[in-house]
C-alpha positions as CSV (number, residue, x, y, z in Angstrom):
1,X,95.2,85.7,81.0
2,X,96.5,86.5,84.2
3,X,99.2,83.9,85.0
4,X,98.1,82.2,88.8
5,X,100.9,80.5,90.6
6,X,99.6,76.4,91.7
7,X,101.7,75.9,94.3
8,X,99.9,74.0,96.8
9,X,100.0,75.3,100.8
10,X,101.3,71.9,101.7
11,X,104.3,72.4,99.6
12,X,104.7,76.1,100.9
13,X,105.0,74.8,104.5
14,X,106.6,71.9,104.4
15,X,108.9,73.3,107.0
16,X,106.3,74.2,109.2
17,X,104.3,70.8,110.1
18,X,103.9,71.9,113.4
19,X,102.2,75.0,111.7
20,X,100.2,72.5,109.5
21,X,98.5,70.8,111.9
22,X,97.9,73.9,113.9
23,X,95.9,74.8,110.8
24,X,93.9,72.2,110.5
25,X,92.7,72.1,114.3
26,X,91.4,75.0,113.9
27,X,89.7,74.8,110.2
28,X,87.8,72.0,111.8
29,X,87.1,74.1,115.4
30,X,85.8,76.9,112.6
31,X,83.4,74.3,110.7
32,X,80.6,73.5,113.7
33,X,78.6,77.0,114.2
34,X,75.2,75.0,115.7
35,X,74.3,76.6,118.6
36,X,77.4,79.1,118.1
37,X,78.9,82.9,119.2
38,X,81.6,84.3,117.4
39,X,84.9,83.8,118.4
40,X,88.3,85.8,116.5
41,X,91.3,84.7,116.5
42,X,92.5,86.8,119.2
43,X,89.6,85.4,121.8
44,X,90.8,81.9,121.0
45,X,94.5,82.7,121.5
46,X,94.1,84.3,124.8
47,X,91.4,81.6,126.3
48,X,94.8,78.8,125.0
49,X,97.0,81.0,127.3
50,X,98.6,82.1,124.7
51,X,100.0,78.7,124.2
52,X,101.1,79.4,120.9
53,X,103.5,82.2,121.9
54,X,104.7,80.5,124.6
55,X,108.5,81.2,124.9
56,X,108.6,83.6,121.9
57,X,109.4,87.2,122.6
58,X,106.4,88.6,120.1
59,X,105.4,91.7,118.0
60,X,102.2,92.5,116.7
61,X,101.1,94.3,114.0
62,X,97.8,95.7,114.4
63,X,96.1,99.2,114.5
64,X,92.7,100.3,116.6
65,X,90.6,97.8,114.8
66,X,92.7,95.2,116.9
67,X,90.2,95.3,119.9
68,X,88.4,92.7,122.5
69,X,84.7,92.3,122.8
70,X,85.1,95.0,125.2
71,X,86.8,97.0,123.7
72,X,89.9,96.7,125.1
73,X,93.4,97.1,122.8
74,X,94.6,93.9,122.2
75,X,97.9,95.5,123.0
76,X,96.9,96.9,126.2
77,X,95.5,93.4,127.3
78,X,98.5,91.5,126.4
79,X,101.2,94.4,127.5
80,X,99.3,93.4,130.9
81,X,99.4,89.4,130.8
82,X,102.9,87.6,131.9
83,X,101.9,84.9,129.8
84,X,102.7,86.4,126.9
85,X,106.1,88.6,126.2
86,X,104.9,91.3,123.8
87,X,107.9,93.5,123.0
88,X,107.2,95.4,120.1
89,X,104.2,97.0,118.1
90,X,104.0,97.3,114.4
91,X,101.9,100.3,112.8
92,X,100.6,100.1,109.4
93,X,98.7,103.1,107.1
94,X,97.1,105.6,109.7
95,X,99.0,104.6,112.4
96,X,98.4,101.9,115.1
97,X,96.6,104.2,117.2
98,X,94.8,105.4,114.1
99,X,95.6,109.0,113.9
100,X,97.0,109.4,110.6
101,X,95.0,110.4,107.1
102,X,94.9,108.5,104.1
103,X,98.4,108.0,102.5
104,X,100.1,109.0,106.3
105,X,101.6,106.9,109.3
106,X,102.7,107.6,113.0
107,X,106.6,107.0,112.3
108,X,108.7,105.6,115.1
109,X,107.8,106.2,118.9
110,X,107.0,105.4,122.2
111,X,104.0,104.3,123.0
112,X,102.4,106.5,126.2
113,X,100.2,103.6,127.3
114,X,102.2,100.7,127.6
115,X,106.0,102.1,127.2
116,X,106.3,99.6,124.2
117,X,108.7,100.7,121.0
118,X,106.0,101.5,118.0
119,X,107.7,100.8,114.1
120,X,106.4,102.0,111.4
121,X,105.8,99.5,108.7
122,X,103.8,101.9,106.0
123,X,105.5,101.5,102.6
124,X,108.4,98.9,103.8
125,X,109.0,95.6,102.5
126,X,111.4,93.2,101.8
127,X,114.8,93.6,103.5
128,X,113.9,97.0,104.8
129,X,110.8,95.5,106.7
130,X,112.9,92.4,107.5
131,X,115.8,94.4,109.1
132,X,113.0,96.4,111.3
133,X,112.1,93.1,112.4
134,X,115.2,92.0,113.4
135,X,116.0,95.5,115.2
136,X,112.8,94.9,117.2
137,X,114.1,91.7,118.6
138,X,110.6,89.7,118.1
139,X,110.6,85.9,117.6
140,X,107.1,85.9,116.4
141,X,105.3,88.3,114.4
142,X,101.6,88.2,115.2
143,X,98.8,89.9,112.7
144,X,95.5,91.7,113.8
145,X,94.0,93.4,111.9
146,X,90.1,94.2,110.6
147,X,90.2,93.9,106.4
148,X,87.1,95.1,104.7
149,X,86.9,92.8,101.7
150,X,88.3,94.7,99.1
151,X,91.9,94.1,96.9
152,X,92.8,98.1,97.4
153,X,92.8,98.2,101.2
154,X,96.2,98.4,102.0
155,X,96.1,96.4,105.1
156,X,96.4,92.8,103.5
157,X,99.3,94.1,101.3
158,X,100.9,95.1,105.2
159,X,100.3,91.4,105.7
160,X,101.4,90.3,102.5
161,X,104.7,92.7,103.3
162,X,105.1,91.4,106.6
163,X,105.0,87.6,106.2
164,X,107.4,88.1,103.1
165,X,110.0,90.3,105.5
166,X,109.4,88.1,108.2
167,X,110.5,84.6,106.1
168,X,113.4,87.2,105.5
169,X,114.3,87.7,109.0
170,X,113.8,84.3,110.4
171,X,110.7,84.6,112.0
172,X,107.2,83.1,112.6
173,X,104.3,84.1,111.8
174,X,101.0,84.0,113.4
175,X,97.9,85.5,112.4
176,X,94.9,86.2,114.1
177,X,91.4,85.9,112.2
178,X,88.2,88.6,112.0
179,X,85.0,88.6,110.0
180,X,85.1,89.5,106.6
181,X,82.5,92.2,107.2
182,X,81.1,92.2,103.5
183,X,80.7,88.1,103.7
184,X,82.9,85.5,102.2
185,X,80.9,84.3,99.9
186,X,81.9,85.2,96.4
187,X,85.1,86.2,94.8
188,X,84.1,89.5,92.6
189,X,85.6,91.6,90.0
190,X,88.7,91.9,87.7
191,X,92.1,90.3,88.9
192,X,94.9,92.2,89.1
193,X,97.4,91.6,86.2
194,X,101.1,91.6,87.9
195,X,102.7,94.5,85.9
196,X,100.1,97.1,87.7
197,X,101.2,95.9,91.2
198,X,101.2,98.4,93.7
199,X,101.0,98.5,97.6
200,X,97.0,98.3,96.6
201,X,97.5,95.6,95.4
202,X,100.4,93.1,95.3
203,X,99.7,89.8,93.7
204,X,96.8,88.5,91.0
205,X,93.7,88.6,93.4
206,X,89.8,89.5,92.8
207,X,89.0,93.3,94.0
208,X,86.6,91.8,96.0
209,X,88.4,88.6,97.0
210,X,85.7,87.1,99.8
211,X,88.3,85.7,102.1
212,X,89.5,86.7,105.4
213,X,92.9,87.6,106.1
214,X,93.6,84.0,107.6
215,X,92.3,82.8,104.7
216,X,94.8,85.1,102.5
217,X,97.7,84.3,104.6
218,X,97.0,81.2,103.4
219,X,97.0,81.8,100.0
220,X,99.8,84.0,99.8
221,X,102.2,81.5,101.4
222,X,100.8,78.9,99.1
223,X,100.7,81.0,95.7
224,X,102.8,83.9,96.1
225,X,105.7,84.1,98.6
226,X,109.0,83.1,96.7
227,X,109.9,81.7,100.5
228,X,107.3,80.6,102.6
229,X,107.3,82.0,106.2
230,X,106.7,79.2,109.2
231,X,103.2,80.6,109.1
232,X,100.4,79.7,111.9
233,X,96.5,80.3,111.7
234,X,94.1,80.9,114.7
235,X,90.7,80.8,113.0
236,X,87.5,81.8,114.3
237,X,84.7,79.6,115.6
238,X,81.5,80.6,115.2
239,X,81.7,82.3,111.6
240,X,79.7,81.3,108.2
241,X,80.8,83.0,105.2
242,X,77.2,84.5,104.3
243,X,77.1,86.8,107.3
244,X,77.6,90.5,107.3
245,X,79.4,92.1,109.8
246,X,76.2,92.9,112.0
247,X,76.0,88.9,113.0
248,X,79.3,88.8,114.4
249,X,77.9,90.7,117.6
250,X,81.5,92.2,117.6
251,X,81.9,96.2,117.7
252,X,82.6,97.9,114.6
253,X,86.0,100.2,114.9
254,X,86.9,102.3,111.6
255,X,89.9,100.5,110.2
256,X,90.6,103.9,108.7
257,X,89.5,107.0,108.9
258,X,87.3,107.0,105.7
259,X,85.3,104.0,106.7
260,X,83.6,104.9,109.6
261,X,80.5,102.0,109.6
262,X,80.2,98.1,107.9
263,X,77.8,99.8,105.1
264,X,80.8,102.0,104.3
265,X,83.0,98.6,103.9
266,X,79.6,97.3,101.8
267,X,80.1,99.9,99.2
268,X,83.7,100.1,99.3
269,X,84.5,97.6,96.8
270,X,82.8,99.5,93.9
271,X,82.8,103.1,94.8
272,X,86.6,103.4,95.4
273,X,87.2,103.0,91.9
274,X,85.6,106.9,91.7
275,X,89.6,107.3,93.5
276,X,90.7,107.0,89.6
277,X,88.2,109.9,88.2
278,X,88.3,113.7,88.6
279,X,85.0,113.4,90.6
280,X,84.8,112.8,94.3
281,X,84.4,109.8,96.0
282,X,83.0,111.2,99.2
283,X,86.0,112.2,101.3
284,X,85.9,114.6,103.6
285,X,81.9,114.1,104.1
286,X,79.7,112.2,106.9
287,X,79.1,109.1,103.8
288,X,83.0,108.3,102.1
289,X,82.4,105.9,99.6
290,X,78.6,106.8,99.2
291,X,78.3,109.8,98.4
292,X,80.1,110.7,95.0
293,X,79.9,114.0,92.7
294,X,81.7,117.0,91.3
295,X,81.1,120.9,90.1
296,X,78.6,120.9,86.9
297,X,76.6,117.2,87.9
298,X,73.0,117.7,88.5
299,X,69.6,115.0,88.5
300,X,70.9,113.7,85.2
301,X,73.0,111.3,86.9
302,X,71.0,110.0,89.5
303,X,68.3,109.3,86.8
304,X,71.0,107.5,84.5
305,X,72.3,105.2,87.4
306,X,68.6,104.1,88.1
307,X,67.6,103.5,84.9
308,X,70.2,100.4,84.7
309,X,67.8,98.5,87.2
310,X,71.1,97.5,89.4
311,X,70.0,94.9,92.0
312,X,69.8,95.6,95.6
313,X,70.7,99.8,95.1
314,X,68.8,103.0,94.2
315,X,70.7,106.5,93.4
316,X,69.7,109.8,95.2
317,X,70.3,113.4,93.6
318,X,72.6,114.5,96.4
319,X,74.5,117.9,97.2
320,X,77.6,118.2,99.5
321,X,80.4,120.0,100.4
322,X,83.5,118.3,101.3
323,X,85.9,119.7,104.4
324,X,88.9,117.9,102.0
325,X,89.9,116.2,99.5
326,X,89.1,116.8,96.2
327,X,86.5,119.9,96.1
328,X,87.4,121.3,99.6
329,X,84.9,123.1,100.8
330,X,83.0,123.9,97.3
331,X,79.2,121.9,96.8
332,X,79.1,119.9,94.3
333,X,76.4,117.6,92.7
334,X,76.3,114.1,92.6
335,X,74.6,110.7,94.1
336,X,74.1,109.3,97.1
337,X,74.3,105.5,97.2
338,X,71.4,103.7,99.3
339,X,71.6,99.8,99.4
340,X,68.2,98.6,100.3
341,X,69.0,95.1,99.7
342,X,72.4,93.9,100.7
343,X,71.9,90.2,99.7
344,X,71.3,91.1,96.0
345,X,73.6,94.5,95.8
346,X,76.8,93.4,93.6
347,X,79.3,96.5,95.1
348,X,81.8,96.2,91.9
349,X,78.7,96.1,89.0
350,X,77.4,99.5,90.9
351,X,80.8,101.0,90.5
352,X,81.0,99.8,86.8
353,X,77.7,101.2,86.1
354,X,78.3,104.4,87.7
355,X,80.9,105.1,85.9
356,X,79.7,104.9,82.9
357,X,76.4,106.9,83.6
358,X,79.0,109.5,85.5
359,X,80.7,109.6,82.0
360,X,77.6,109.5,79.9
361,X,75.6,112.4,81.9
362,X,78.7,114.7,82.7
363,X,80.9,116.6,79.8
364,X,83.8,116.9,82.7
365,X,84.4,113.2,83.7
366,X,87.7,112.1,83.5
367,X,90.2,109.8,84.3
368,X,93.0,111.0,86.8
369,X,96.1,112.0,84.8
370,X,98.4,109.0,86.5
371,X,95.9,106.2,84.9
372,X,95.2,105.3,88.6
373,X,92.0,103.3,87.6
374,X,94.2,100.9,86.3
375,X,95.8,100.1,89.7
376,X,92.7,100.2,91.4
377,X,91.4,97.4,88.6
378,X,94.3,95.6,88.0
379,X,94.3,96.4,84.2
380,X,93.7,98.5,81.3
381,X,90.8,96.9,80.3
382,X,88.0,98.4,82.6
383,X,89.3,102.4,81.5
384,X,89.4,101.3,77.6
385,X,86.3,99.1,77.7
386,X,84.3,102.3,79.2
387,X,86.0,104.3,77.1
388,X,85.0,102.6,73.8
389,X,81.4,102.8,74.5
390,X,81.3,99.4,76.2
391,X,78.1,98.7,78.6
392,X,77.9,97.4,82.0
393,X,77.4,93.8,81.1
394,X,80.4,93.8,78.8
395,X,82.7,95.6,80.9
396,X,81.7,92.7,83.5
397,X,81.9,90.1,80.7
398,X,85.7,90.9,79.9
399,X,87.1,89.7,83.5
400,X,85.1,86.4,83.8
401,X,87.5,84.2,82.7
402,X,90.4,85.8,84.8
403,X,88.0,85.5,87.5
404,X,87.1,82.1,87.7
405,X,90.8,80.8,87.6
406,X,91.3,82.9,90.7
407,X,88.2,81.6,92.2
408,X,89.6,78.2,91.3
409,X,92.8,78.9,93.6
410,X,91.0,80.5,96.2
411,X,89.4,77.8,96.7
412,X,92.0,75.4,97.8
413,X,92.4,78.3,101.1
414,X,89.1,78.5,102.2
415,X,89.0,77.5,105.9
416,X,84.9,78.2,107.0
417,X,81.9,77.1,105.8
């Protein structure tokens, strides 16, 4: 059993009342959406004044995802406002501007627009982060950032980095809140066990936690931080946790460069898991995440996949040709996943079951040579279990437990109805 941390937020902030009862004002602000239109975090800050920054010389970390209504850079906006003293910008995988690929950043500049000093945080923690922190000059470190739902996106372990460096450095924290665009209504999947932590994931979560990345700041300064950071919450109003990201009203940005729509972030949670197989997960195509394949797979698949009556999804024979990433430029055969029911589609039992069909229908499936599945599911168990023969039902049956003492925790954070 994955060993889950019961430290209680209250205990984790006991430094921070202030902070506490910030919290709470806006949990209750968040719990009334009668008559209601969506309001982030950032929205609510700036109609306050930016009361809660008031006298702090502030850095944000954020990338293009961090937008207005708009579509105005939060940056921009603020750079322009002399209620606020923004000083410095923090950049996280691809870049605050968003231009680099998977696995890249921007590095250390200027930024043209607004003159401001741009540090990259990709791949620093602890007392490296911390002393970037400290070199920026920033009192307050604010957060904003769209997440997409799923354990392996890096951009909560940025957060998870930053409040830990930032407790470090003697600084505040503040983040601002955004939709969970898949809903936040179920916690889903295996939990990662702590010796396969990597910057896809950190600490013992669900790869599919259902929380928002207020709501995990929450929890990680309650479970997981050895020293809480004086950390402040600026919910949204006008949120339920069964809506999809099309209710928000809000315009989508690609939070990277391989999830260019919400359906993409639908899928994500499951699909990525191809990542850890020789076959393709859709990179370097129109559909990442959807479309999946490889040299020598033909109909057989697509048949397989459909006959395990998976709720919510149906599998298309599909060709394609990818302009990178794995198969550059070859066609390969594969599926194309169509959700025609989003209420019923389970993302992490699709990726499950393809898998095993994937493995079934095609002599060349394989694992990647680095056992990368097992970071992406936090274990051995999903690679062995599909490995032995297991089905999809008893590759799902082997994480329950594990799951429902993280659902258990999770609960304690939850801050919308």
């Amino acid at each position: 059993m994955t060993h889950l941390s019961r430290r209680t937020l209250l205990a984790a902030t006991a430094a921070g009342t202030a902070a506490a009862a910030t919290t709470a004002t806006t949990a209750a602000a968040a719990a009334h959406p009668a008559g209601r239109r969506l309001r982030t975090g950032f929205e609510r800050l700036q109609a306050d004044g930016y009361a809660l920054l008031d006298g702090q010389r502030v850095g944000i970390v954020t990338n293009p995802t961090g937008i207005t209504r708009d579509v105005r850079h939060i940056v921009d906006v603020m750079h322009t406002d002399d209620r606020v003293d923004l000083v410095a910008v923090f950049g996280p995988e691809h870049g605050f501007r968003g231009t680099a690929q998977a696995g890249g950043s921007e590095g250390y500049y200027e930024d043209p627009a607004t003159k401001l000093p741009v540090y990259d945080t990709y791949q620093k923690s602890g007392q490296a982060l911390a002393d970037i922190f400290t070199q920026s000059g920033v009192d307050t470190v604010v957060f904003d950032i769209q997440d997409v739902g799923a354990r392996f996106y890096t951009y909560i372990w940025t957060l998870f980095d930053c409040m830990q460096s930032a407790a470090l450095a003697g600084k505040r924290f503040v983040v601002l809140d955004r939709p969970n665009p898949v809903t936040g209504r179920n916690a889903q999947g295996p939990v990662l066990h702590k010796e396969f932590a990597t910057f896809v994931g950190r600490e013992p979560i669900s790869q599919a936690h259902g929380m928002t990345v207020a709501e995990l700041a929450r929890l990680f300064n309650g479970e997981y931080l050895a020293t809480p950071v004086p950390l402040e919450t600026v919910l949204m109003t006008g949120w339920r946790r069964d809506e999809f990201y099309d209710a928000s009203g809000l315009p989508w940005v690609p939070p990277s460069p391989n999830m260019p729509t919400p359906e993409t972030a639908l899928v994500y949670s499951g699909t990525c898991l191809f990542e850890g197989t020789n076959l393709s997960e859709g990179r370097g195509t129109t559909r990442p995440f959807e479309l999946l394949g490889a040299e020598g797979i033909d109909r057989r698949w697509a048949e397989a996949a459909n006959r395990l009556g998976l709720k919510g999804v149906h599998f298309r024979e599909a060709y394609f040709a990818p302009t990178f990433s794995k198969f550059q430029g070859k066609t390969v055969g594969g599926v194309q996943v169509h959700v025609h029911d989003r209420e019923e589609f389970d993302p992490i039992r699709t990726g499950i079951g393809l898998l095993i069909t994937a493995k079934q229908s095609w002599s060349g499936f394989a694992w990647r040579p680095d056992n990368w599945i097992d970071k992406l599911t936090g274990s051995t168990q999903v690679r062995t279990m599909i490995d032995a023969g297991a089905g999809v039902d008893e590759v799902v049956g082997g994480w329950l437990d594990e799951l429902n003492a993280f659902r258990a925790v999770r609960r304690k954070y939850l801050a919308y109805r």
